[in-house]
C-alpha positions as CSV (number, residue, x, y, z in Angstrom):
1,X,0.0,0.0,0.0
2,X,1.3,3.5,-0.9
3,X,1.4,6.7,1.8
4,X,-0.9,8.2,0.1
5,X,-3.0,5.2,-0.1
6,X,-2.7,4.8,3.7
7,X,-3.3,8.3,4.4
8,X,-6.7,8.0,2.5
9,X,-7.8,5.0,4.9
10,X,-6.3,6.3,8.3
11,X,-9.1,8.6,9.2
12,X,-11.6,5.8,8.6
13,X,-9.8,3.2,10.7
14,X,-9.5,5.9,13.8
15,X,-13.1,6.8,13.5
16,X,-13.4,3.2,13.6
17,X,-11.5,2.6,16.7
18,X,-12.7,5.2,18.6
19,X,-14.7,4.6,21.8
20,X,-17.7,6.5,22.4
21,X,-16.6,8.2,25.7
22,X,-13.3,9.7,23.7
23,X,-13.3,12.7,22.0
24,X,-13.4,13.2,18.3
25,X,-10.5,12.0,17.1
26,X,-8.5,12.8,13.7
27,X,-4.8,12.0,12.4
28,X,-2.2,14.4,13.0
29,X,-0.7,14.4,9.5
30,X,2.1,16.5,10.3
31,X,3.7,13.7,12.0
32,X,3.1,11.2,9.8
33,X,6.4,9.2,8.9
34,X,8.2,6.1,8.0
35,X,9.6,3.3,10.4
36,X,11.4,0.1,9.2
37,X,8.9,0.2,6.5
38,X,5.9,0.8,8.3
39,X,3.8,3.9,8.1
40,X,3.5,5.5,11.5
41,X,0.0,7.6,11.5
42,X,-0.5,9.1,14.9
43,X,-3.7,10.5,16.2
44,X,-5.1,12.6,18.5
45,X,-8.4,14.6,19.6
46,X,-10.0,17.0,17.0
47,X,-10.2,19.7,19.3
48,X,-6.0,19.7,20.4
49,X,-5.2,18.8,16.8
50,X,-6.7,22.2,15.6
């Protein structure tokens, strides 16, 4: 899978993880990055993100 194909899916897959006390969450693209060829995708609320 590309980064930009991963990108694309990332917000789905955190919506889908999310617990319903939690906060809205969304990926914090700006520290997205690459790890022994794994794409590292962090996350955090909405809210602190913005």
């Amino acid at each position: 899978m590309s980064q930009d194909e991963a990108l694309q899916i990332a917000p789905a897959f955190t919506e889908d993880s999310q617990h319903e006390a939690e906060p809205v969450l969304a990926v914090d693209t700006a520290r997205v990055r690459e790890n022994n060829g794994l794409l590292i995708v962090p996350y955090n609320s909405a809210q602190y993100l913005a």
